[in-house]
ROFIBA-998129 format. One line per 10 residues: their letters; for each residue x, y, z of C-alpha. Coordinates in steps of 0.05 Angstrom, whole numbers. Example, Ala and Ser with C-alpha at 12.3 -4.5 7.8 and 13.67 -1.06 7.14 Angstrom:
# residues 2
as	246 -90 156 ~ 273 -21 143
# end
This chain:
# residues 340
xxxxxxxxxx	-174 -780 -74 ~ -188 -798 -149 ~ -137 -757 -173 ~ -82 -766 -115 ~ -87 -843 -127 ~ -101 -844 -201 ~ -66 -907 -229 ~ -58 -949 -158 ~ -83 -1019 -148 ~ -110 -1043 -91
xxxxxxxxxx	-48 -1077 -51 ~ -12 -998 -58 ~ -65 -961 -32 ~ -53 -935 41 ~ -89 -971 105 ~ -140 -928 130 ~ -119 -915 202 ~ -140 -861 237 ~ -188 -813 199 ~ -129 -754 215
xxxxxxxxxx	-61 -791 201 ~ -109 -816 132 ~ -119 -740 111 ~ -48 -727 118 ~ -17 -779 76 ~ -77 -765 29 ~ -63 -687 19 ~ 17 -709 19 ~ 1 -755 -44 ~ -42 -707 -79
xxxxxxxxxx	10 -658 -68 ~ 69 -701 -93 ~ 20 -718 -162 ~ -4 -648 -175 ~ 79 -616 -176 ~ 86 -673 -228 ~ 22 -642 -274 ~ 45 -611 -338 ~ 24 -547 -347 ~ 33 -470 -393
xxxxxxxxxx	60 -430 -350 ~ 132 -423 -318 ~ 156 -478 -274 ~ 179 -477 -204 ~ 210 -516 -159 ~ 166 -560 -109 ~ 210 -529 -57 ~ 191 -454 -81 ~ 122 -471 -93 ~ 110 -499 -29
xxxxxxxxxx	138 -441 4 ~ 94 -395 -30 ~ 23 -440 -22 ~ 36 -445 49 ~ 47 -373 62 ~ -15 -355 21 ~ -51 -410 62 ~ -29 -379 139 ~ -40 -301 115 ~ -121 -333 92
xxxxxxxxxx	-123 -366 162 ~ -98 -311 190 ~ -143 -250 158 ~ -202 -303 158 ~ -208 -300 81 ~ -235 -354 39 ~ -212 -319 -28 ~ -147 -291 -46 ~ -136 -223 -81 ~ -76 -193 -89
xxxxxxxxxx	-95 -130 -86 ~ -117 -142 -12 ~ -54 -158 23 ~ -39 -115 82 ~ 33 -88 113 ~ 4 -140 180 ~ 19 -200 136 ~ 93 -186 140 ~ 117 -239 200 ~ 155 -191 252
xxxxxxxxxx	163 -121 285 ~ 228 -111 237 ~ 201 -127 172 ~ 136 -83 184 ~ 182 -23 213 ~ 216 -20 150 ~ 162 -24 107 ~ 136 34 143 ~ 199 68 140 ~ 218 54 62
xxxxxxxxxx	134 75 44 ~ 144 143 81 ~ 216 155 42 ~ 173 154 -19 ~ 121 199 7 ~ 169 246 28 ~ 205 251 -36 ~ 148 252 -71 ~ 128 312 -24 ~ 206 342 -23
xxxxxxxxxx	201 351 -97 ~ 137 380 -107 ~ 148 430 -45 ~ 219 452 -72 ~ 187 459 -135 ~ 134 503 -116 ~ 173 543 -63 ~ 216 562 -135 ~ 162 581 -173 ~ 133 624 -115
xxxxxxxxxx	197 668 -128 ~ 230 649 -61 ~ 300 620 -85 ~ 340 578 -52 ~ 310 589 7 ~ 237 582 -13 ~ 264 513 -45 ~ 289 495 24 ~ 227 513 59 ~ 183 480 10
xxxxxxxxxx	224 415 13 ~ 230 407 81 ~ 149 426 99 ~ 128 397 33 ~ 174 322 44 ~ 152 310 118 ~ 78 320 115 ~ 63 254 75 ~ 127 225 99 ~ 86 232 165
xxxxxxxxxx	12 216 151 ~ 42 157 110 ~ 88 127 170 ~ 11 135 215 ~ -39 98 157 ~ -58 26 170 ~ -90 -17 117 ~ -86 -3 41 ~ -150 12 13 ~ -160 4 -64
xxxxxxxxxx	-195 74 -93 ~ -230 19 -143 ~ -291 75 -163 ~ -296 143 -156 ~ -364 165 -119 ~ -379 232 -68 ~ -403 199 -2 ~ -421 247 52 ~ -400 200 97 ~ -339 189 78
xxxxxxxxxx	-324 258 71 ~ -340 272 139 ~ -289 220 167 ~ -240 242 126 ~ -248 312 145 ~ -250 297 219 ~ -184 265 198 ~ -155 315 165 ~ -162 376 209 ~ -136 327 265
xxxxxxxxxx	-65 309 214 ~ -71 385 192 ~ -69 417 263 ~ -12 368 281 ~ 27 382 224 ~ 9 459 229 ~ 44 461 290 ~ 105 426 282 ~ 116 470 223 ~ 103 534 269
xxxxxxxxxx	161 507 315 ~ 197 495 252 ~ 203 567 235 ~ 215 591 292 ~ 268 555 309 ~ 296 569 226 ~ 280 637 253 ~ 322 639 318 ~ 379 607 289 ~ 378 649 221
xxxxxxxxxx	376 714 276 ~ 433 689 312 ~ 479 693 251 ~ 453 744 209 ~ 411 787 253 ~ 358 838 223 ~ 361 907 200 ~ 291 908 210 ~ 253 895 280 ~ 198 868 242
xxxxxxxxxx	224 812 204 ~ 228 787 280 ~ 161 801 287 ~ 149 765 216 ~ 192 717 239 ~ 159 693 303 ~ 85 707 294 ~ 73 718 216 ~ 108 651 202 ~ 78 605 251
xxxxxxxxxx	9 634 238 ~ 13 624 163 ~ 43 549 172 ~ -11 534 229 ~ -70 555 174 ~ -28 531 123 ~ -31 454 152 ~ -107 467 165 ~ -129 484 105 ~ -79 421 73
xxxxxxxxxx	-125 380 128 ~ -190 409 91 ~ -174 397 26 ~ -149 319 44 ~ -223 315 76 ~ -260 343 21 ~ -219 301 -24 ~ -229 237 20 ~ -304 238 4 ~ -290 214 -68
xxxxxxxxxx	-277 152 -49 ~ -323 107 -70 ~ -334 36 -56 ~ -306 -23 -80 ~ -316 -63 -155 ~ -366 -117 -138 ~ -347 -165 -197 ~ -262 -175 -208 ~ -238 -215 -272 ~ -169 -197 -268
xxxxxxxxxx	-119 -208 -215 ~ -97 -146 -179 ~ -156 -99 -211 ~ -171 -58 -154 ~ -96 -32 -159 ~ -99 -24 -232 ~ -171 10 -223 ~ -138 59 -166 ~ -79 80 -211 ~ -128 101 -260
xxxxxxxxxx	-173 136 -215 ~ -106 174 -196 ~ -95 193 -257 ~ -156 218 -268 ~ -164 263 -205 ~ -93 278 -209 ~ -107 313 -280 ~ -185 340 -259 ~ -165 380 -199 ~ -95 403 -224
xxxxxxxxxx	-138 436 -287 ~ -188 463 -230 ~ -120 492 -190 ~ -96 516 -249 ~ -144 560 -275 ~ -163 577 -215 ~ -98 600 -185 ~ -41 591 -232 ~ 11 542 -234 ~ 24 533 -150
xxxxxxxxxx	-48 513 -145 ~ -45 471 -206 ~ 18 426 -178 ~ -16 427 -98 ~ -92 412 -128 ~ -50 358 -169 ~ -5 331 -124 ~ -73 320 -63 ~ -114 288 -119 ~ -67 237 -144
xxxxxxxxxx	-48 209 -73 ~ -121 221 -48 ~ -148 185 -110 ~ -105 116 -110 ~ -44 140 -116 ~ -24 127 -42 ~ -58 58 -50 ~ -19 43 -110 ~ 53 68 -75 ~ 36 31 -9
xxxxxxxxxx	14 -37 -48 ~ 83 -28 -88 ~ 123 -24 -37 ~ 90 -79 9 ~ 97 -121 -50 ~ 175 -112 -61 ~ 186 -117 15 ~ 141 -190 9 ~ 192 -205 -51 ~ 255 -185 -11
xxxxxxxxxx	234 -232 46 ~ 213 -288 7 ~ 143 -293 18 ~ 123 -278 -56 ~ 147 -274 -120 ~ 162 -213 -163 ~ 107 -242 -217 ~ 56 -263 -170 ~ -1 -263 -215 ~ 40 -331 -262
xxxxxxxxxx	54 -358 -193 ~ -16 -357 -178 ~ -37 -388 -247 ~ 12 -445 -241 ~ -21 -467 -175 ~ -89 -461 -208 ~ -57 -510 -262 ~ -36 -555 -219 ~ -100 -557 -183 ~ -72 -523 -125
xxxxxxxxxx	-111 -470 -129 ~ -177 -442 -167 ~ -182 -383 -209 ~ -250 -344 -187 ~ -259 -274 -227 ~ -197 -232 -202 ~ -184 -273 -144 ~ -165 -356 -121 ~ -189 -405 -78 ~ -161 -467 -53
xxxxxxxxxx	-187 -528 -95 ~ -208 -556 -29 ~ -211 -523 45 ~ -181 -585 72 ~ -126 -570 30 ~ -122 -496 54 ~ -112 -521 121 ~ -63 -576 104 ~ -20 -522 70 ~ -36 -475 137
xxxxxxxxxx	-9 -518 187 ~ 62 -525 151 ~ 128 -494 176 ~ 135 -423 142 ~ 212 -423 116 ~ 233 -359 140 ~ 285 -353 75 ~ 268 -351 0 ~ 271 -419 -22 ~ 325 -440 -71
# end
């Protein structure tokens, strides 16, 4: 109240009326006052910032949240079927290229050709193209700690994806199989028998044993920094722990195995290790931008609010300055179109 009517005498200020048509000319005012505070950071309009408080406001309604991180917004924020079904859709793309390249890569190192490229791009691109297009929230890999109990629901996990994905490769090959026989049939009876049996077999174990290693991987993940200072650090802290696991296990692959088990041992750690976290935040984040519902800099946004005493800086994260304030901005209309 002291700051929304700073400078008023007496006859301006508002009659009283009733205690909920009072609170709603009050948070009006202090609104009005506090786009007209002077401040460091970039300026935007009252009509973008608005836009931007009160989505912020409905998504902390909505996930019951009192503080705001932005590394904790999830692909349910988005505000229909349609925009959710394409951020599934455009997060499993990346997967599967991702996934495309590394299989082509190591079905060409493997000595297979052109056709071991082919093989390994189309098994290696819809595995995570799949598990990605099935995961639900986005989990920061903020520390990196063995918990048995974590490994054993990620193993449990695993085998499940694995067996799935083992047998759609199985029908995969044989149907590659069947329609590779029909035009160039066999000198050999045995390549048929290779064919249909040998082929399915070694995809079926070849999907479990990708389900093991994503369980025993899954296990690393430790639990969350306690004490944030900087916005987004549980991203930041997952990229890093992706880096790091990406580079431990491809050395263990490596000299282990050579080269293929370098790039696989690789490829698991860095997604296993934040690098899925980090992909799946990105590209909620640019969907969010594309709709209007953030900005591409969302971290100055965020400081501009706390300037104009919007908001509150707290460690990594923000409050609103007041909850009455949080639900003032809550019950707004949501503009379904970026602001101009």
């Amino acid at each position: 109240m002291s700051l929304a009517y700073q400078g008023y005498s007496l006859d301006e200020f508002p009659d009283m009326g009733s205690d909920q048509a009072f609170r709603q000319r009050l948070f009006d005012t202090y609104i009005e006052r506090m786009f007209r505070r002077r401040g460091n950071t970039y300026t935007y309009t009252n009509q973008q910032a608005k836009h931007l408080l009160v989505w912020i406001a409905q998504r902390m309604v909505q996930a019951s949240q009192t503080v705001f991180f932005i590394e904790n917004m999830q692909p349910s924020w988005l505000q229909n079927r349609d925009q959710r079904l394409l951020y599934h859709l455009e997060s499993s793309l990346i997967f599967g290229l991702i996934g495309m390249l590394s299989g082509a890569l190591v079905g060409l190192l493997s000595g297979g050709g052109r056709v071991g490229m082919a093989y390994g791009a189309l098994t290696g691109g819809l595995t995570p193209a799949l598990i990605a297009a099935t995961l639900g929230e986005i989990t920061p890999v903020e520390t990196l700690k063995w918990s048995w109990k974590a490994t054993k629901i990620s193993l449990r996990t695993g085998l499940i994806y694995g067996l799935i994905v083992g047998l759609i490769y199985a029908l995969i090959f044989v149907l590659m199989v069947w329609i590779n026989g029909l035009f160039w049939p066999p000198d050999d009876p045995d390549d048929w028998i290779n064919g249909f049996i040998g082929l399915p077999i070694f995809a079926l174990f070849s999907g479990l044993f990708g389900g093991l290693i994503f369980g025993l991987f899954g296990g690393l993940k430790g639990p969350g920094i306690g004490n944030k200072t900087k916005p987004n650090q549980g991203i930041w802290r997952s990229a890093r722990n992706a880096g790091i696991l990406t580079l431990v296990l491809a050395l263990f692959g490596g000299m282990a195995s050579g080269l293929i088990a370098m790039l696989i041992f690789g490829l698991f750690g860095g997604l296993l290790g934040g690098g899925s976290a980090c992909i799946r935040h990105s590209s909620l984040r640019l969907m969010l931008y594309r709709v209007g519902y953030i900005p591409w800099n969302y971290a100055r946004f965020l400081d501009y609010a706390a300037e104009r005493l919007f908001l509150q800086k707290v460690g990594g994260g923000y409050i609103f300055i007041h909850r009455m304030l949080l639900e003032h901005f809550a019950q707004m209309t949501l503009e379904q179109k970026r602001p101009q």
